[in-house]
C-alpha positions as CSV (number, residue, x, y, z in Angstrom):
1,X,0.0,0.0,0.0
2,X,1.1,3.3,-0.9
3,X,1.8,6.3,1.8
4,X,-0.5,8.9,0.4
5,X,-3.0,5.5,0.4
6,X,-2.4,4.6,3.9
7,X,-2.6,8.7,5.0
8,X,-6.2,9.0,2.9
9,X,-7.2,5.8,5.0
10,X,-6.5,6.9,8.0
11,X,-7.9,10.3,7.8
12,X,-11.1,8.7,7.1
13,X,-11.0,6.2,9.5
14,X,-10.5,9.3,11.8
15,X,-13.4,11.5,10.6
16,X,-15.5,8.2,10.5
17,X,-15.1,7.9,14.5
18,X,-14.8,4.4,16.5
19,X,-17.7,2.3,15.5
20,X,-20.9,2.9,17.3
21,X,-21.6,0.8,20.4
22,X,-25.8,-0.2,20.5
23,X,-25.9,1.4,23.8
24,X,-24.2,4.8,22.2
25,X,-26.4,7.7,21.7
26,X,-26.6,8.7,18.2
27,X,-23.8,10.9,17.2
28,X,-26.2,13.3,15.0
29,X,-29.0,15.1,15.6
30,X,-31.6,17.2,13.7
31,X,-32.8,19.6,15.7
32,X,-36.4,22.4,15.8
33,X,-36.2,25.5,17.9
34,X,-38.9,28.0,19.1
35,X,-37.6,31.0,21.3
36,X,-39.1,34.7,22.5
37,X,-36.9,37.4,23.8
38,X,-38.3,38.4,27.8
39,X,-36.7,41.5,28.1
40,X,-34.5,43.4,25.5
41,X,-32.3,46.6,27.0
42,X,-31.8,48.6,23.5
43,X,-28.8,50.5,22.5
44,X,-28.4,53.7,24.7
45,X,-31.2,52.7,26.8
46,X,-31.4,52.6,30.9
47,X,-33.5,50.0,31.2
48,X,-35.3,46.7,30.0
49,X,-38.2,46.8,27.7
50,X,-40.3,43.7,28.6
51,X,-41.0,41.2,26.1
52,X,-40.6,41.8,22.6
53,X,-43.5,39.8,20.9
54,X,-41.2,38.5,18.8
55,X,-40.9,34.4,17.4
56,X,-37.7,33.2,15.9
57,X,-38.3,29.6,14.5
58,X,-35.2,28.0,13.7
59,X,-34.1,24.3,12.4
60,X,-30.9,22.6,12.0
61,X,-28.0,19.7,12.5
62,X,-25.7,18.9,15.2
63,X,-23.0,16.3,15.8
64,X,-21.2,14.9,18.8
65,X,-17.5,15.1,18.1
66,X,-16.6,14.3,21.2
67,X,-18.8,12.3,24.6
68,X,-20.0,15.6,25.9
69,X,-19.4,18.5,23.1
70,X,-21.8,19.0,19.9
71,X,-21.2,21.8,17.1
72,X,-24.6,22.5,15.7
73,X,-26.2,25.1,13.1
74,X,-28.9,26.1,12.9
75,X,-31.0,28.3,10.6
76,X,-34.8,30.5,10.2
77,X,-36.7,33.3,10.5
78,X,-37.6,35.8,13.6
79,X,-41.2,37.2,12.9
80,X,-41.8,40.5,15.4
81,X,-45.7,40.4,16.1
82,X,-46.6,38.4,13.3
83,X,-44.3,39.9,10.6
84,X,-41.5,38.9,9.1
85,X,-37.9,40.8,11.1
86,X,-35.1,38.7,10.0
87,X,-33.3,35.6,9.1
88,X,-30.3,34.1,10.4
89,X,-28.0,31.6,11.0
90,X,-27.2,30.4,14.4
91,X,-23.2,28.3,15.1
92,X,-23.0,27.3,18.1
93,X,-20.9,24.5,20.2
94,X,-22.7,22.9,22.8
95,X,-21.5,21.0,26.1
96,X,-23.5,18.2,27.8
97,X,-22.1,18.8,31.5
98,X,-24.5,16.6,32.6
99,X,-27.2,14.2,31.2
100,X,-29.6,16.7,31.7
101,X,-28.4,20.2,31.9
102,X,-25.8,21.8,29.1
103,X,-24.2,25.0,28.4
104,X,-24.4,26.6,24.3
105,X,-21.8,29.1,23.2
106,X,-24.3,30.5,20.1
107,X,-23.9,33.2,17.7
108,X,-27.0,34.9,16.1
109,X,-25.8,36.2,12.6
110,X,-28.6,37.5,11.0
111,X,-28.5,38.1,6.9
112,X,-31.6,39.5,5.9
113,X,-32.1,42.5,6.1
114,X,-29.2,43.4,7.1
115,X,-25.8,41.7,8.5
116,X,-25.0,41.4,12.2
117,X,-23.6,39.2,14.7
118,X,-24.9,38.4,18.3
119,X,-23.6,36.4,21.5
120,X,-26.4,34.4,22.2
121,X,-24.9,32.1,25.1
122,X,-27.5,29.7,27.1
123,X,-27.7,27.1,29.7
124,X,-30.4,24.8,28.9
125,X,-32.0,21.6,30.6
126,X,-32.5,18.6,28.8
127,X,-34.2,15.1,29.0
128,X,-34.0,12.0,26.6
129,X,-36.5,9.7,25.4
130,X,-34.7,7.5,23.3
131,X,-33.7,9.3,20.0
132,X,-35.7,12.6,21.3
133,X,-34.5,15.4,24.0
134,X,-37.2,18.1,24.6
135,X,-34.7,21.0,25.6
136,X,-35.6,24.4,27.3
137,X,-32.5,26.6,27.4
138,X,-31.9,30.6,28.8
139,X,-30.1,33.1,26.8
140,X,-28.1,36.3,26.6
141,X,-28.0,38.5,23.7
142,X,-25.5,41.4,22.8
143,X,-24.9,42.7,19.5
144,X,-21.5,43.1,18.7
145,X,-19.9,46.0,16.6
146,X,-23.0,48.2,16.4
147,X,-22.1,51.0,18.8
148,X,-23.7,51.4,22.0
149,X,-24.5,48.4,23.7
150,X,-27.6,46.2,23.6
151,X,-28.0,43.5,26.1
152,X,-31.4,40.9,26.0
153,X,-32.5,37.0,27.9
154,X,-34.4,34.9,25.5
155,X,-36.3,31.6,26.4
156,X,-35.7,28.9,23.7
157,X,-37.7,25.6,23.7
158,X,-37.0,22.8,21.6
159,X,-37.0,19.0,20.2
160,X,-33.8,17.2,19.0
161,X,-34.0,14.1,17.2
162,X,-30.8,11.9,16.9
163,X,-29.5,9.4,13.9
């Protein structure tokens, strides 16, 4: 066997993983969010506005790449009061401290209509039933690079499915 044949075999045999156990969790997950923003502080403001009537509905993948530690993204629209506001993607990294509770490192970049980018950090509890976990996680929110500072807690609720 050639090098460069061996080296291409065992990259993939290293992105591939160790072989599932039956008892594993799946390593992948498809995942449907729902959240609401509770209070919002805008820029230059003194203090919190209550909630925001807003919706964002958001759907997306995530993998384990490790026991505990899942990259995930994560995609939809935020309507405001029934219209459409924005659309976005959300990265995040996720860690399963526990099997029920879990802190997300998110970022909110919404595209349309224009560009920004958000911290959108949470701690979240969690349950599984087999392949599904209901989820309910807390967030922050501050907008990054837009002048004065903005600071927000959202409540996002949510069903992932694993494969």
């Amino acid at each position: 066997m050639t090098a460069g044949r061996t080296a291409l075999l065992a990259a993939i045999a290293t992105l591939a993983g160790p072989a599932a156990r039956a008892d594993d969790p799946p390593r992948n997950y498809a995942c449907v969010f729902a959240g609401t923003t509770l209070a919002y502080k805008p820029p230059g403001a003194s203090d919190f506005d209550g909630w925001q009537h807003d919706l964002a509905a958001t759907a997306g993948y995530g993998r384990y790449v490790s026991g505990t530690v899942a990259l995930e993204l994560d995609l939809g629209p935020t309507f405001v009061r029934g219209d459409y506001a924005s659309f976005g993607f959300v990265p995040g990294v996720v860690w399963a401290f526990s099997p029920y509770a879990y802190a997300a490192a998110r970022f909110v970049v919404p595209i349309d209509p224009e560009w920004s980018f958000v911290l959108f950090p949470g701690i979240g509890i969690a349950k599984s039933f087999g392949r599904f976990t209901p989820i309910l996680e807390l967030n922050l929110s501050h907008t990054v690079g837009k002048g004065k500072s903005d600071f927000g807690f959202a409540l996002t609720g949510g069903l992932l499915v694993g494969f």
